[in-house]
N, C-alpha and C positions, 0 to 999 in steps of 0.2 A: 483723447486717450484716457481723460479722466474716468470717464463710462467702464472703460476697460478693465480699469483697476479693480472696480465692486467685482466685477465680473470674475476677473484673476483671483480674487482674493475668497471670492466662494466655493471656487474651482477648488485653489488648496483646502481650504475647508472642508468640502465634500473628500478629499483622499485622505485629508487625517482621520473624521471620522468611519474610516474603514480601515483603520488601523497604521495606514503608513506616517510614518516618523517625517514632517516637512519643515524646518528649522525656518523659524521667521526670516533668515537672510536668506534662504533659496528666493523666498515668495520675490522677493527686491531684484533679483537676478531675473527672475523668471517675467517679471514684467520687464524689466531693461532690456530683456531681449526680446521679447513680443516688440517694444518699443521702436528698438533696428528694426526689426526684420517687418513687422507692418502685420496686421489685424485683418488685413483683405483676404488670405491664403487662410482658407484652414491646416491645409501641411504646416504652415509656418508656426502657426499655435500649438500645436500638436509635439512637433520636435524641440522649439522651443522649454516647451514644461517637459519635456521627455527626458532632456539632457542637462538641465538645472535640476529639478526635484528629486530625481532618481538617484539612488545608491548601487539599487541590487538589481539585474537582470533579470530573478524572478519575479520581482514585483511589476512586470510590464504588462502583464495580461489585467491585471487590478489598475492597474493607471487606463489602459488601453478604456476597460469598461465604463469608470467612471468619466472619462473623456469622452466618450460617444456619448455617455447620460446627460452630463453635466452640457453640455453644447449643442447636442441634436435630439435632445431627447427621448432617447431611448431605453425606454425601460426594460426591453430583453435583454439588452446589451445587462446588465446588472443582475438579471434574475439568471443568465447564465454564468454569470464570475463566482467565483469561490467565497466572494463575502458577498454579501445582497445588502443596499439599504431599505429601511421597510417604510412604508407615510403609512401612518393613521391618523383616520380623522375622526376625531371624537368632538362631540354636540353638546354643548355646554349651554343649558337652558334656565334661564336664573328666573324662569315665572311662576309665579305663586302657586298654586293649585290650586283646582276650584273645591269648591266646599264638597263635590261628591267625590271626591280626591283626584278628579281626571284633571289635565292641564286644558290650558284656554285652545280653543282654534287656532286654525292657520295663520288667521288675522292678530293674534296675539303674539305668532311664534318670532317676529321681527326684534324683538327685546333678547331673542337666544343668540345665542354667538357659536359661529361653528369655524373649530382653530384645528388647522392639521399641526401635526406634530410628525418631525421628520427624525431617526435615528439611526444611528448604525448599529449591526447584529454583534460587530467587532466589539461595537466600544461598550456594549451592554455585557456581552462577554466576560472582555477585560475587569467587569467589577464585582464578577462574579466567584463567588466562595468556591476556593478546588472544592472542599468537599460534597458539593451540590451540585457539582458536574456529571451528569451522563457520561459515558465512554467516547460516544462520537464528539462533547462537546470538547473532552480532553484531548481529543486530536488537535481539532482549532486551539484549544488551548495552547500546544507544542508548538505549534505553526507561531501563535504570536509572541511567545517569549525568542523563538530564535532571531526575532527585529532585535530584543532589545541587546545592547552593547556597553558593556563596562568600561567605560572609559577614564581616566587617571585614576588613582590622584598621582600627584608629583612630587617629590621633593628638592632641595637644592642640592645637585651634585657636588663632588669637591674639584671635576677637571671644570676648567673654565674653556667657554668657546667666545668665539670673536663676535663682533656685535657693532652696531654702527652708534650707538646712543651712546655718549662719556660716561661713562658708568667706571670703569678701572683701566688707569692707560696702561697699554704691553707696550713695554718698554725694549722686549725682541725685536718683533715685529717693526715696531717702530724706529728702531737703528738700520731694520734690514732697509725699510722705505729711506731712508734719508742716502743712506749709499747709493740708490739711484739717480740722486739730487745733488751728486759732491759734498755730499754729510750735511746736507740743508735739510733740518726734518720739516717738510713742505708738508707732509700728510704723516697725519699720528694715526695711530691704532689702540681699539680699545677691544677689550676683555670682561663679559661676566660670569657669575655662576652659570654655568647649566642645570637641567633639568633630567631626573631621571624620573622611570616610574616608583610611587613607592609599593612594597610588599601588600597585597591584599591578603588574609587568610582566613578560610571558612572553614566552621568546624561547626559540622552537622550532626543532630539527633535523630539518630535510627530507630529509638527506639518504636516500642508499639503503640504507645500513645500519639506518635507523630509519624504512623504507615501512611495517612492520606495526604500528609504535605512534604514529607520527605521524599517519596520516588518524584514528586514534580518540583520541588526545590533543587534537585541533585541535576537537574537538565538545566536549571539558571546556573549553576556551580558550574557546568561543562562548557555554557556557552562563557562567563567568565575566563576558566583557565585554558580555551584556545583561542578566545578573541585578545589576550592580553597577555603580555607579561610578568613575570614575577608573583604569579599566583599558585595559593597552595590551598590544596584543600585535602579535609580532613572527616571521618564519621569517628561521632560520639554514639558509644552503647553500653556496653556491660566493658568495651575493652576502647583502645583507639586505634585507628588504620588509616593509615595515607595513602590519599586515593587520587595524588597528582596524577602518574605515572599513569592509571588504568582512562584519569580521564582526558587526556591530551589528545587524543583520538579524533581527527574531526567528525568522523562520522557518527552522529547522537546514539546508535541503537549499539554499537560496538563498543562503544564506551559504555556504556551505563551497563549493559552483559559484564563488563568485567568490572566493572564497579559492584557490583550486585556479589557475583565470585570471591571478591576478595574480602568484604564483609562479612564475616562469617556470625554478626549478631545483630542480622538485621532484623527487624522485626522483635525484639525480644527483650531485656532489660533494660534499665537504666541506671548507671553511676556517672553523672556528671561532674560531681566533684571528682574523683576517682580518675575520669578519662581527662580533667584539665589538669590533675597534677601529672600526670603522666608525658602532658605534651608540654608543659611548660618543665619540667625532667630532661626531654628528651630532644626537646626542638626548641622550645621558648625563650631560655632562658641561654642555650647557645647562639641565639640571634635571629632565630625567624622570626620570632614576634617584635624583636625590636625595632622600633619608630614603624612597624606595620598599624595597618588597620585590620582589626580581626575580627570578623563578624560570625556572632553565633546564634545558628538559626535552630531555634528549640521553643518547647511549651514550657520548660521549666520542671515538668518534671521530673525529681530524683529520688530514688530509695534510697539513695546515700544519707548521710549527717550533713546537715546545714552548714555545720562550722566548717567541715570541709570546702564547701563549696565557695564561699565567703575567704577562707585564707586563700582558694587557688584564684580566685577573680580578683582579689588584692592582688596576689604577685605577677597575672598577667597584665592589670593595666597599669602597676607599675612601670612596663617595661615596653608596651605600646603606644602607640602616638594615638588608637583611637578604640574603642571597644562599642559595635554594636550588635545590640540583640535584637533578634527578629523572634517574635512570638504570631503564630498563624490566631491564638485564642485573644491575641487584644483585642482584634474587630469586634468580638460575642457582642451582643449587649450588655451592660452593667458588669464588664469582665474590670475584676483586680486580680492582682500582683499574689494571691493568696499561699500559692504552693510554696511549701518551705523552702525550698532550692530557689525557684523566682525569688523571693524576697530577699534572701543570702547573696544574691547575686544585683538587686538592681544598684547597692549601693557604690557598687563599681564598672558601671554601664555609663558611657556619653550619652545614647541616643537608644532610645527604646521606641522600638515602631513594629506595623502592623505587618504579614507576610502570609497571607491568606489568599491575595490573587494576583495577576499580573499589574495589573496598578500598582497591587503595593509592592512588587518587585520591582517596578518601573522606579516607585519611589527611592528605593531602596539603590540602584544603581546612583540617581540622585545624589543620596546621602553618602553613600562613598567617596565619591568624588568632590566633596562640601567641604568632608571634615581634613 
């Protein structure tokens, strides 16, 4: 079964790099049960990684293909699936050139080295700049952010639930057990914190400087506020609009229709100081920002006054447990902090990162859940 393992383990390899999400403890299930159930049936491998590794019932035609590839080698199986892995092989010739600039003979060519190089369309994709995406490539695009999923953070709630670890004894509970006993407390009961989700909130930059990352930012914002709990999301522009409500929608295209609707400056100014005292006015400082995580996805630019923006970034992270910025222009090359609004604001930012593609969205789900 040793043998099998390499094997299982490049299996999952080959699905991540086409994009599906395969948690190192699947891989461990997914062989434990190849392991029962025995390596001689290919059915058996087949269902086995089919009901370990899988999430989504969509992704069964991509599992489907890369299991024909990966096992029977079949490379139509893949060049008909919706992602394709691609092999190139490129000739890496490290011989001299001869003095009339030709390389040596056949007989020479034994010194070149010829190395395929195997990757995925997905994962070449995923590190790819929105703004250098084709139209059709933004479809895949939509397709791979709807994997990804915002998951916690958490904080301590104040009800306590029961728990088998001695952590805090209930002293209820524990009288009710002894009554069973003729008041012999035979078995104790213990009690900790629970766990709630904590507030995430996103306040997004509409304006025009960020038309190319904002309408694909706003579909990570939707998968957020209906894959979770407790999330609020907001656009920053000349004014502020709360855009929970239009996005709770599961269906992607119905929401962001009225996302779009109820925006009425999209595309078009920017006051960022402006739109954070407004929300920390009207929301913030009544409690949605409070012990949230509030992440603001913007390039930073503002026509507004610096000082403004600077006093409203002090009083939000005053009053938040975590503040990050996402800037789509960190990736650039030799990109700083230069725009007066960006600098008035980093000095009250935890975490400054990049949000340019799905990676750094990937990351960015991450760091939520970190801080």
């Amino acid at each position: 079964m040793l043998g099998f393992e390499h094997y299982a383990i490049g299996f999952v390899d080959a699905l991540r790099r086409t994009g599906l999400t395969v948690p190192v403890g699947r891989t461990l299930t997914f062989i434990d049960a190849v392991t029962a159930l025995g390596v001689d049936d290919e059915t058996h491998v087949y269902w086995a990684g089919r009901s370990t590794l899988l999430d989504r019932p969509e992704d069964t035609p991509l599992y489907d293909a890369v299991f024909r590839y990966w096992w029977n080698q079949d490379e139509r199986a893949l060049r008909e699936s919706a992602v394709e892995i691609e092999t190139v092989t490129i000739a890496v010739d490290e011989e001299e050139p001869d003095d009339d600039g030709e390389a040596g003979d056949d007989e020479g060519d034994e010194d070149g080295e010829i190395q395929e190089v195997r990757f995925s369309a997905a994962e070449v994709l995923s590190a790819k700049d929105f703004a250098e995406c084709t139209d059709a490539e933004m479809a895949e695009v939509y397709e791979l952010m709807n994997r990804l999923r915002l998951a916690g953070p958490f904080r301590e709630a104040r009800r306590s639930v029961r728990t088998t670890r001695r952590v805090r004894p209930d002293i209820r509970r524990t009288v009710q057990l002894a009554l069973r006993s003729e008041g012999e407390p035979i078995r104790r009961a213990f009690v900790e914190h629970g766990e709630r989700p904590r507030r995430v909130v996103f306040l997004l930059d509409v304006s025009g400087s960020m038309e190319t990352y904002s309408r694909v930012l706003v579909r990570f914002i939707h998968a957020a506020v209906v894959g979770r709990q407790r999330v609020e999301a907001f656009a920053l522009g000349t004014r502020l609009t709360r855009l929970t409500r239009e996005l709770s929608s599961r269906d992607p295209d119905s929401a962001l229709a009225k996302a779009a609707e109820a925006v009425e400056d999209w595309s078009g100014g920017t006051r960022l100081g402006d739109g954070l005292r407004m929300f920390n006015d009207q929301w913030g400082q009544r409690g949605m920002a409070r012990g949230a995580v509030v992440v603001i996805l913007s390039d930073g630019w503002d026509r507004g006054e610096p000082e403004v923006m600077g006093e409203q970034m002090g009083r939000l992270h005053r009053v938040a447990h975590s503040v990050v910025w996402v800037n789509p222009l960190k990736a650039s090359p030799g990109y700083a902090p230069l725009a007066a609004g960006m600098a008035a604001a980093l000095p009250h930012v935890d975490t400054f990162i990049e949000g340019h593609s799905v990676d750094s969205l990937s990351n960015l789900a991450k760091v939520v859940v970190g801080v």
